[in-house]
N, C-alpha and C positions, 0 to 999 in steps of 0.2 A: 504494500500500500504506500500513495505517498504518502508526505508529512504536511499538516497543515499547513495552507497557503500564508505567505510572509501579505502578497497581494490581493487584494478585491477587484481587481482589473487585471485586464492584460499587461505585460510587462513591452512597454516599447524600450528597446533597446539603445537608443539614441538619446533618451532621454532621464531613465534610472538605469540603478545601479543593477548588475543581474545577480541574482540568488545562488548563493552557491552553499550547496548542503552541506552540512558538516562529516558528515558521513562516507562522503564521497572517496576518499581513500580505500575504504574496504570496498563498496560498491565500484569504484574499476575495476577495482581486479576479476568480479564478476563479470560483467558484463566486457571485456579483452578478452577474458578464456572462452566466455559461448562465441565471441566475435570471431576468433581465430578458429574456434573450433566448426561454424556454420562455411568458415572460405576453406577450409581445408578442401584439397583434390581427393582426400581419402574416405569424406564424408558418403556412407552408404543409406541415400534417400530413401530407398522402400523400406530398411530398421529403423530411422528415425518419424516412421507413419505414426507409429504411437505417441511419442512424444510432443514433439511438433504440430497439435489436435487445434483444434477451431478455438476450446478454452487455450488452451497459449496464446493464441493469437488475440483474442480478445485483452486477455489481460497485460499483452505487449502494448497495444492500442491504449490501454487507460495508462499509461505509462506517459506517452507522449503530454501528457498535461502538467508535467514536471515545471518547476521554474528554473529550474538549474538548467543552461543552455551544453553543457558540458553531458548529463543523460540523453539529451534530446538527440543531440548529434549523431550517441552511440545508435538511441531507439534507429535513428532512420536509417543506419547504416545495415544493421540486422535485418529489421521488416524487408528493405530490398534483398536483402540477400536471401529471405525466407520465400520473397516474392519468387524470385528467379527461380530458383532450385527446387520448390514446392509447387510444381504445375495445381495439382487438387486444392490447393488454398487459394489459388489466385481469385475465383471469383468471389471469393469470400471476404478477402481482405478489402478487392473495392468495394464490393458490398459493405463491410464496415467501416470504411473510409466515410462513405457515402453518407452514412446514417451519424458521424463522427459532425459531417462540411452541417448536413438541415439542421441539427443538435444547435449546432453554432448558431447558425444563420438565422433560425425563426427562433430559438427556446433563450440561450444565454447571452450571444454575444461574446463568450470569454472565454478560449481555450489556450492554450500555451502554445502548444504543440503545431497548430495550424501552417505553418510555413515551413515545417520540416515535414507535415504531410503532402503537402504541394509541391515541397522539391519530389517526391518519391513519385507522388501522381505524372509529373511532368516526364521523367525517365519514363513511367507503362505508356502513355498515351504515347512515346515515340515511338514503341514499338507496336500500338495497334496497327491489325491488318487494313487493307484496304477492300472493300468499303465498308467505313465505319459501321458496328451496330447501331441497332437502333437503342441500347442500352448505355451506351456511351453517346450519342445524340441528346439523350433524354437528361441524362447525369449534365452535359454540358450548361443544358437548356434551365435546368431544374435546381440547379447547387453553383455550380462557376459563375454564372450572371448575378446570380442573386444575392451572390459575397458583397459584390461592387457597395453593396448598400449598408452593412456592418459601419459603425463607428471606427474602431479601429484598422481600418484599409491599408492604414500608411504602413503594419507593422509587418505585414504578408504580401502586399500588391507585388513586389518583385517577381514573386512565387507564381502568384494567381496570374501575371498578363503572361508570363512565359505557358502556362497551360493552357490558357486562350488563343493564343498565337498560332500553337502547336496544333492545338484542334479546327484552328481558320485554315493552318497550313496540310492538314491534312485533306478536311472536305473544305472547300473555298465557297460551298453555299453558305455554310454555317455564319459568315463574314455580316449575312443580314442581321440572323440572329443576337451575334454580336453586339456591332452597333446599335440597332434599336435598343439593346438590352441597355447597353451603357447609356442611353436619350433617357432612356427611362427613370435609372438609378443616378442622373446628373443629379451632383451636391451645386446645390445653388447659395449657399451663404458659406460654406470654406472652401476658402480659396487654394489652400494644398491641397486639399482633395482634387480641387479640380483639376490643377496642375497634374496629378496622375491621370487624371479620365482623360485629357487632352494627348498624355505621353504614349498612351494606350490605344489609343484612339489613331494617332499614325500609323503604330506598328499594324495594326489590323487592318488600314486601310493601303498599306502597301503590298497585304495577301490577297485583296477585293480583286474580284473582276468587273470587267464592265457592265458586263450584265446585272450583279449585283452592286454593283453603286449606283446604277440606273435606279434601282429598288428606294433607294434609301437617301439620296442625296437631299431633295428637299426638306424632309426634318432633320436631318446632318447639320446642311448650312443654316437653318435657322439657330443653332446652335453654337455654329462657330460663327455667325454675324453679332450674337451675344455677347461671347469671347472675346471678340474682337472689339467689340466696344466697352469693353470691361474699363471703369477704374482704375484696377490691379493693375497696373502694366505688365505683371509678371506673364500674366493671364493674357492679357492681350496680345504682348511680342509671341506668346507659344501655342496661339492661334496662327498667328501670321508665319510663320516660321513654318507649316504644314506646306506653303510655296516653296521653300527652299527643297523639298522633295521631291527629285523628279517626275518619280513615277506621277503620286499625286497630284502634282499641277500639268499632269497632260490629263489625268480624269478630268480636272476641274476645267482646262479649255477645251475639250470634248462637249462639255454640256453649261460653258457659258452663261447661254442666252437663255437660261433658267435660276443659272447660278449666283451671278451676278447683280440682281435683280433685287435679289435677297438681300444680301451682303453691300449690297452699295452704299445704304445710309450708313451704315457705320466706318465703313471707308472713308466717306467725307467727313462725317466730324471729324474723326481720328485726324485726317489731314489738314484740317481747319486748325482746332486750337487741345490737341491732346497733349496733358504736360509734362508728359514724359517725350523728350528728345529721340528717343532709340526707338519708340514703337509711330510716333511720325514719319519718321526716314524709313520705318519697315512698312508702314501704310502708302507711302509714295511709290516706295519700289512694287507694292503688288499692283495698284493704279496701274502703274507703268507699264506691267506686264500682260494685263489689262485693253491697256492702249495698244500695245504692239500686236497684241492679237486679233483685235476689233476695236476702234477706235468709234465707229458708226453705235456700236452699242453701248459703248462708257457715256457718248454723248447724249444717248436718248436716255439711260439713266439719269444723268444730270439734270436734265430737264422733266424727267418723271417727279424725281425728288426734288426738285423746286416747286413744280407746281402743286404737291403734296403737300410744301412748308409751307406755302401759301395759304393753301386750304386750312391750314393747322391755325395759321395767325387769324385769319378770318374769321374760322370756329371760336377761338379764343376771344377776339372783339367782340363777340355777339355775345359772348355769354356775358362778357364784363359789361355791356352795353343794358344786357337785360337783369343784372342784378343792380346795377345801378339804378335803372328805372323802380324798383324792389324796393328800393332801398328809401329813395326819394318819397314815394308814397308813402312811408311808414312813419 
């Protein structure tokens, strides 16, 4: 069993100190001898069937909730190695993997272990066959998207975009999945969160095919025209920064005269008076890029979006106009 938790939350690692068991001297030596003794070449799998049963494995799994990053390490090195070499266990361990990710995701919020079970997940998922089950489809759909949405994202996301990636790079449908998912799970008032969903949000859309960014483009760029017009500047340059990607900015001038459209207003102010120096110079150059690709349709946005703010100033006088009148009567 462990030892009562030191923490009430998850331990981020960047930010406290990590727990480290007292114990833990005798407790190596355990866990180096089964380690050494699971890679051994002389290891005879069909005698270790008894030993090596579902309760092991379960109770290897409650293990991974350790605070000590030093057990954790050992846990994932084993479980893989249990994984490999235990064909009969295997569906069993994603299976409690599985029930380990919804645990988190919908009941507590707070496991330990989470990013050492992601690093493990991310090795099986490379070795799934082609084409994906529908059980690994469902798991994707059902547990991986649905993490995005936990408080503590920052302390596992490394883990979690590498398994998403892996599963875009596998089946390239899944890329809609994806994306929509992350639209869905946008943190709108922290701003490092977002900072990942944007960093994530590249890597997956430089797995997309055409066909599937055709899918999803329009609620994408309503999203990164948000971005883009963010405050943060952080937020804004690592919007704008998605052009500096080639692949990506031949999707985005494939489908322009959709795209553009969107995103325009926030391009202009940015270019107007945004106060950060570095995400102006980065709103000119996509302009630019812009212009050199169609120049006929930056202009008819320009003039879209003026006769918009018009309309806006307009709206605005009338109401000021008629609560004045409101007002004077009273």
């Amino acid at each position: 069993n462990l030892p009562p938790k030191v923490h009430q939350n998850m331990i981020d690692p960047e930010e406290e100190e990590p727990v480290f068991e007292v114990a833990w001297p005798h407790l190596q030596i355990v866990y180096e001898f089964f380690l050494r003794f699971i890679v051994s070449g002389d290891l005879e799998v069909r005698l270790m069937r008894k030993f090596i049963t579902i309760d092991f494995v379960n109770n290897l799994l409650e293990l991974f909730d350790s605070e000590d990053p030093r057990e954790r390490d050992y846990l994932k090195t084993i479980l893989h190695r249990v994984y490999a070499k235990f064909m009969m266990l295997r569906a069993f361990i994603r299976k409690s993997i599985n029930t380990t990710f919804y645990n988190f995701i919908y009941e507590t919020e707070r496991h330990n272990g989470v990013a050492e079970l992601l690093e493990i997940l991310g090795s099986i998922i490379n070795g799934f066959a082609l084409p994906l089950k529908a059980e690994h489809k469902q798991f994707f759909k059902t547990a991986l998207i649905p993490m995005h949405k936990v408080k503590p994202l920052h302390v596992f996301h490394r883990q979690l975009s590498y398994c998403v990636t892996q599963f875009v790079d596998k089946d390239h449908t899944l890329a809609t999945e994806a994306i929509l998912g992350l639209l869905k799970f946008w943190p709108v008032l922290n701003s490092s969160k977002e900072l990942l969903f944007l960093n994530e949000m590249e890597e997956i859309l430089e797995l997309t095919q055409p066909e599937e960014f055709e899918m999803i483009f329009k609620a994408l760029f309503k999203r990164i025209g948000k971005a883009i017009g963010s405050p943060h500047f952080q937020i804004a340059e690592r919007a704008l920064f998605f052009w500096h990607n080639e692949y990506i900015s031949s999707l985005i001038a494939d489908y322009r005269k959709e795209i553009l459209p969107i995103i325009y207003p926030a391009l202009h102010i940015n270019s107007q008076n945004h106060w950060n120096q570095t995400v102006s110079t980065l709103t000119l150059n996509v302009l630019k890029i812009f212009v050199d690709i169609d120049s006929h349709l930056v202009e008819q946005c320009s003039k879209t979006f003026e006769a918009d703010m018009a309309k806006n100033e307009a709206k605005k006088k009338h109401r000021k106009e008629a609560w004045d009148h409101i007002l004077d009567r009273v």
